[in-house]
C-alpha positions as CSV (number, residue, x, y, z in Angstrom):
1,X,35.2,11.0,36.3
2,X,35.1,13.9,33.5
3,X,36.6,16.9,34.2
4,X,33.7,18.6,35.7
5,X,33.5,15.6,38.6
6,X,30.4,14.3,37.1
7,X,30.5,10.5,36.4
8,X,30.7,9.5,32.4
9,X,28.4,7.6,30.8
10,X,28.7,4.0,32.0
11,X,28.5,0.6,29.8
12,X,25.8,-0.7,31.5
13,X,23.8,2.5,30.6
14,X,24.7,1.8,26.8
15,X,23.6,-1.4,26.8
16,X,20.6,-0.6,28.4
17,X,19.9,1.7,25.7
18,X,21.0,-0.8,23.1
19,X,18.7,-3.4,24.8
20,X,16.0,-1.4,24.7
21,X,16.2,-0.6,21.1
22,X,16.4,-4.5,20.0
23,X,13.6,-5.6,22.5
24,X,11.6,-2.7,21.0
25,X,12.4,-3.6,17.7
26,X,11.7,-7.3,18.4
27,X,8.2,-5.8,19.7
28,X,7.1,-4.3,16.4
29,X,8.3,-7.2,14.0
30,X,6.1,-9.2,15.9
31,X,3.3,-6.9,16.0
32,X,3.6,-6.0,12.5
33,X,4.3,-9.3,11.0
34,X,6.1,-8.4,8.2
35,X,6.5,-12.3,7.3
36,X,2.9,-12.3,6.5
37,X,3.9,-9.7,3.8
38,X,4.1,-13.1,1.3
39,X,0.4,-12.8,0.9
40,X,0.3,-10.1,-1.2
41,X,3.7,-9.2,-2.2
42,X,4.3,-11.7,-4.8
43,X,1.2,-10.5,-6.5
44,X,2.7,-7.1,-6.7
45,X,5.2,-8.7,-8.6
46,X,2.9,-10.1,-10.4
47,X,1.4,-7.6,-11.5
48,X,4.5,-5.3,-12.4
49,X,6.0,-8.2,-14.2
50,X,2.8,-8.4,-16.5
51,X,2.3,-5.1,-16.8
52,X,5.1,-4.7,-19.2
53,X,4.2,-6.8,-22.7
54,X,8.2,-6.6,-23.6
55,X,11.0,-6.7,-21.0
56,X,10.7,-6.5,-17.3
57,X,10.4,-3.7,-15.0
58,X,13.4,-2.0,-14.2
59,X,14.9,-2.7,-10.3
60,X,14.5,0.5,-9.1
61,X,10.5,0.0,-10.1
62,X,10.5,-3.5,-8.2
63,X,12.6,-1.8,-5.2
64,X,10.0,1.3,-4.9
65,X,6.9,-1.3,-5.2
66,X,8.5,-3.4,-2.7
67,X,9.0,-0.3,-0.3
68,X,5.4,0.7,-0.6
69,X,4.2,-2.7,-0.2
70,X,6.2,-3.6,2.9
71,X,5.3,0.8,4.5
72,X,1.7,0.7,3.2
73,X,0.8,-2.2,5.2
74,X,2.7,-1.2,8.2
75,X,0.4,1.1,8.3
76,X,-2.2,-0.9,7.8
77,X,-1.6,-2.8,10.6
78,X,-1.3,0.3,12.8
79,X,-4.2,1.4,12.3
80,X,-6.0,-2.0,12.8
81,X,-3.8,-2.8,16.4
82,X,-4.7,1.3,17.5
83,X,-8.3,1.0,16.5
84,X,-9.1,-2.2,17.8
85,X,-7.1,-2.1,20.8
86,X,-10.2,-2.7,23.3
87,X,-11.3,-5.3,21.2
88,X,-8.0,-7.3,21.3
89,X,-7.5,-7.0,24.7
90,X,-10.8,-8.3,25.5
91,X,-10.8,-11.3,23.1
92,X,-8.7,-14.5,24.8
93,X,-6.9,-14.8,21.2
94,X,-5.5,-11.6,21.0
95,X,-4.8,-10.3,24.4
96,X,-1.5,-11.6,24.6
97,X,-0.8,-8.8,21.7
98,X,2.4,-5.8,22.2
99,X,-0.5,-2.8,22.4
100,X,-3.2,-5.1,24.9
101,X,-0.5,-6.1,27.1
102,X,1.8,-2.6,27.4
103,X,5.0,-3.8,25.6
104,X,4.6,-0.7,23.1
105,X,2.6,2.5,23.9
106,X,0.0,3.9,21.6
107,X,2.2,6.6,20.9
108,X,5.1,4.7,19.9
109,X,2.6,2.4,17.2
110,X,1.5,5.9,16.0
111,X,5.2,7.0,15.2
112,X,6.1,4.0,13.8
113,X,2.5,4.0,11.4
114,X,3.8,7.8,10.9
115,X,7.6,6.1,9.8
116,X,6.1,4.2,8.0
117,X,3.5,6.3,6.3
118,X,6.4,8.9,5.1
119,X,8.2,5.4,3.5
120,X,5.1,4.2,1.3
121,X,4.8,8.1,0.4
122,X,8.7,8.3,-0.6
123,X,7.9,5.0,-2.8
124,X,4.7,6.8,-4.1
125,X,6.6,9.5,-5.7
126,X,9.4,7.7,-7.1
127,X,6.9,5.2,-9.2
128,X,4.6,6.4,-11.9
129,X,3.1,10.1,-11.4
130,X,-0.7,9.0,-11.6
131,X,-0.1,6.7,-7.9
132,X,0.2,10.1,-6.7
133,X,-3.0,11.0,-7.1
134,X,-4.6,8.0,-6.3
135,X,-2.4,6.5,-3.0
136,X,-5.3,8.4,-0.9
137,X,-7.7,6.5,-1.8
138,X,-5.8,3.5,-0.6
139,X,-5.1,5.0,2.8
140,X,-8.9,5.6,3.0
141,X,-9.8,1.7,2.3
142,X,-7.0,0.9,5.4
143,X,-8.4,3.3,7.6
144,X,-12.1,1.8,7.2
145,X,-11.0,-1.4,7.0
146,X,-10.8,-2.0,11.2
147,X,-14.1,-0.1,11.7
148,X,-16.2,-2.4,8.9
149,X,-16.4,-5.5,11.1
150,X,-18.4,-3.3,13.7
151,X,-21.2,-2.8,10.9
152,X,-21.1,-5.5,8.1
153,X,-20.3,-8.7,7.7
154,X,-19.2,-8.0,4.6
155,X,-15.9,-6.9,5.9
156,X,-14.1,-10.2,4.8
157,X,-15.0,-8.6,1.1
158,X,-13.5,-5.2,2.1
159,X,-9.9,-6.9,3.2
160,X,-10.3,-8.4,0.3
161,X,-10.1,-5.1,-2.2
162,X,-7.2,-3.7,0.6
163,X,-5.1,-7.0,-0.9
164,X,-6.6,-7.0,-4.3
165,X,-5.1,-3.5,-5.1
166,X,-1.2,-5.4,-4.9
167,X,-1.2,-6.5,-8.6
168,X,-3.9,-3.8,-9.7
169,X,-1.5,-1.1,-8.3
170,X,1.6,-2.3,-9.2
171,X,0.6,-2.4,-13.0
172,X,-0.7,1.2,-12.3
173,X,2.5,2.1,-10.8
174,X,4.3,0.5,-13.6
175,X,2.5,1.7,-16.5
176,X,0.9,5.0,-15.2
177,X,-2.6,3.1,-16.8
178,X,-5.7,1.8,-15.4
179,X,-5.6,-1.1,-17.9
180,X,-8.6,-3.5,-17.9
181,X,-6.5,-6.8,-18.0
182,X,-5.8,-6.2,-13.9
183,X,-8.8,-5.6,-12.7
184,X,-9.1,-9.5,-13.5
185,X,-5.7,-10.1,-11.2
186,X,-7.6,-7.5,-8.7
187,X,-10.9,-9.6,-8.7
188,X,-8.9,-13.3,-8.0
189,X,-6.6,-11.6,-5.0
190,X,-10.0,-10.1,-3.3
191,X,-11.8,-13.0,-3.6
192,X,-9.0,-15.4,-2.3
193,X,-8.4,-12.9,0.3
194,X,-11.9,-12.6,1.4
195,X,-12.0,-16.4,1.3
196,X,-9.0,-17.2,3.9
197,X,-10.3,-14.4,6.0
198,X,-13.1,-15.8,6.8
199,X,-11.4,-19.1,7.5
200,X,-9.0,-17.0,10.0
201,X,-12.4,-15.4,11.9
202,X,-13.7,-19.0,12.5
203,X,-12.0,-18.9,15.7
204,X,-13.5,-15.5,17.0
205,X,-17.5,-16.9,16.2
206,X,-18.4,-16.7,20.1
207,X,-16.0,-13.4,20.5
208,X,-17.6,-11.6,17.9
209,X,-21.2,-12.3,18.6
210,X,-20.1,-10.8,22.7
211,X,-18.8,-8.0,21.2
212,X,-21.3,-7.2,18.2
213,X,-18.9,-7.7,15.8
214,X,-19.6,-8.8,12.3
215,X,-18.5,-12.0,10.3
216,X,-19.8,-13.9,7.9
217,X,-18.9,-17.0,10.3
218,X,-20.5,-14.9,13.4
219,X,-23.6,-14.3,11.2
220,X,-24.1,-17.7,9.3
221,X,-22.2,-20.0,11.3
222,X,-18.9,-21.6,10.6
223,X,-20.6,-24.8,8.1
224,X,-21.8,-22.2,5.5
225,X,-19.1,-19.8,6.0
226,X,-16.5,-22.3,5.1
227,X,-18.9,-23.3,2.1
228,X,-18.7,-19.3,0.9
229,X,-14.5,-19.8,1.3
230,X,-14.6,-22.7,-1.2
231,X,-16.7,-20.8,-3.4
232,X,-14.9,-17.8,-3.5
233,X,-11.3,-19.7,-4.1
234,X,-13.3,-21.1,-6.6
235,X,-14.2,-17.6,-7.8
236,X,-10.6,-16.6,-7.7
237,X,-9.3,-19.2,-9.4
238,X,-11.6,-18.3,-12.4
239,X,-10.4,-14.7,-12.7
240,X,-6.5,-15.7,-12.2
241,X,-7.8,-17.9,-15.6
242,X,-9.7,-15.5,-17.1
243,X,-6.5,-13.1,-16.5
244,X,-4.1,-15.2,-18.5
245,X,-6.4,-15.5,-21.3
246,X,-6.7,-11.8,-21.5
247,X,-2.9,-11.2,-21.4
248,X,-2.3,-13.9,-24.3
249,X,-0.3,-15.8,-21.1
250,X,1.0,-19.6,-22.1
251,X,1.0,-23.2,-20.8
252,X,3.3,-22.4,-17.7
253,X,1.4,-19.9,-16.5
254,X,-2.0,-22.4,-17.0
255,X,0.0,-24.9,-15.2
256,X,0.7,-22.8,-12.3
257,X,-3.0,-22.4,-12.3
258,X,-4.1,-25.8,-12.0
259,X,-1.3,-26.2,-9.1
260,X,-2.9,-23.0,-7.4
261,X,-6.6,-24.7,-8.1
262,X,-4.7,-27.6,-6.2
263,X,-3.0,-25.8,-3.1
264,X,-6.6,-23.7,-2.5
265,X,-8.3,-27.2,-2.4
266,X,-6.3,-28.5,-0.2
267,X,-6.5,-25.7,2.0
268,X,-10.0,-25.8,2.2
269,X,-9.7,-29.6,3.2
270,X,-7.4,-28.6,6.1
271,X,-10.6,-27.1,8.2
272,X,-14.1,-28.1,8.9
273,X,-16.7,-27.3,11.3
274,X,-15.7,-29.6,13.4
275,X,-12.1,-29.7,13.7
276,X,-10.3,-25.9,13.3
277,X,-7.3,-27.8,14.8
278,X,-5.0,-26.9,11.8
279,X,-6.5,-23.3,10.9
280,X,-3.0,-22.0,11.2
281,X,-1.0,-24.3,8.4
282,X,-4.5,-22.9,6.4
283,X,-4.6,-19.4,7.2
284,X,-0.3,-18.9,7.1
285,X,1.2,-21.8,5.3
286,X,-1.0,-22.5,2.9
287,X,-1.7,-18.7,1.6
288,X,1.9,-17.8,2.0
289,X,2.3,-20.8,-0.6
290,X,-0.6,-20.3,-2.7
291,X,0.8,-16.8,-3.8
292,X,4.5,-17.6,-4.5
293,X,3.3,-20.4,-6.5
294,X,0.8,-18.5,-8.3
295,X,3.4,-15.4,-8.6
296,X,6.4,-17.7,-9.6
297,X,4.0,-19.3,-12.5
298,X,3.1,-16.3,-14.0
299,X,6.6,-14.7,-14.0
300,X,8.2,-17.8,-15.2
301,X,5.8,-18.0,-18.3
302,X,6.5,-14.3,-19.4
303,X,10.4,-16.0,-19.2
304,X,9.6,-18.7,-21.5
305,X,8.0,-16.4,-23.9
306,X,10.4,-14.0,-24.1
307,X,13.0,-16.5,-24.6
């Protein structure tokens, strides 16, 4: 008892609170997948790496990019679980998601895309003073993003240029230019985005056509969207060519190339019409893969030349 005969604050009621923290916490790593970060991250690095012809980047550069990477796209994905909350929660797949189900209230996913948003802006302003002009615009593509699938099936493309502005950005961020040379890095990322996204919305064909949602799997079928995937990794891989020509790159990063022209192959082999069975090892393995390897290459070829 306290002096004033009411009853202190018992253990049981901290670890309540302490449980309730973790669980919550455990709630919103799993809603916001930051694992899945990998995709475009290492293009980021990428980017920044390349962006400077002699030395690197300096850490506090890579830390700030890092932080608005990892924020920006917590927001992202707050404001695609908000907006399409309905949708989710009427689609088998997704139901089973934090925000369908209860686990987290729409307020709390609004704080944390709040948190979140006040992070990327803290890395905004410690990076290169043109971002600040232009983060905006990037806020205005993640914001659309949720809402395109409801009228285009384009909207594969439009993912695409949310990822594609990782390596485009981080030279931006780097160099406070709008070089040329990215916008080739910023074509291959939107294109091999665009490409496994439409491999990931296979599974929501008879979802989507309920709903009057757009895809291009939804709208063509699965056959000849899977044909436009291959097509656009083959796309991609032209431009992450095209890019190391343009930067004077050498044989490593060329051979990473012809191993990334590998890895997207066989991730296009992993699914067909007829069998989606291993969708996931081509959607989150194989991507998370692609882009280290690519990433790694590039980085390890400005080593050998500045060596």
């Amino acid at each position: 008892m306290t002096s004033s005969g009411m009853a202190a604050p018992g253990p049981v009621r901290h670890r309540g609170l302490v449980e309730g923290a973790l669980y919550k916490t455990q709630v919103f790593a799993e809603v916001i997948k930051w694992e899945h970060s990998v995709f475009a991250l290492p293009f980021a690095y990428m980017g920044a790496g390349l962006a400077v012809t002699k030395g690197w980047p300096t850490w506090p550069q890579i830390a700030w990019i890092t932080l608005a990477m990892v924020a920006g796209r917590s927001v992202a994905f707050v404001l695609n679980r908000v907006i399409d909350k309905e949708i989710d929660a009427r689609n088998p797949r997704t139901a089973e998601r934090a925000l369908p189900r209860g686990l987290v209230s729409e307020l709390d996913m609004i704080a944390f895309g709040v948190v979140s948003l006040g992070l990327f802006l803290l890395a905004v302003y410690n990076l290169a003073p043109i971002v600040r002009w232009l983060w905006p615009f990037v806020m205005v593509l993640f914001v659309a993003y949720p809402y395109t699938k409801r009228f285009t099936w384009l909207c594969h493309m439009w993912l695409g240029v949310c990822l594609g502005l990782a390596p485009l950005g981080a030279w931006v961020a780097i160099t406070g230019r709008i070089d040329w040379e990215p916008w080739l890095l910023f074509a291959a990322v939107t294109l091999w985005t665009a490409g496994f996204d439409i491999i990931y919305a296979t599974q929501d064909v008879d979802v989507d056509r309920r709903e009057g949602l757009k895809s291009i799997p939804a709208r063509f079928g699965i056959g000849p969207a899977l044909t436009a995937t291959r097509w656009m990794h083959a796309a991609s891989l032209l431009f992450l060519v095209a890019a190391g020509s343009a930067l004077g790159l050498g044989w490593v990063y060329f051979a990473g190339m012809a191993v990334t022209g590998v890895l997207l192959v066989y991730e296009n082999m992993l699914v067909a019409p007829g069998d989606l069975s291993r969708l996931d090892a081509a959607f989150f393995t194989m991507n998370g893969v692609i882009s280290v390897v690519a990433a790694a290459f590039a980085l390890a070829d400005k080593v050998v030349r500045l060596s």
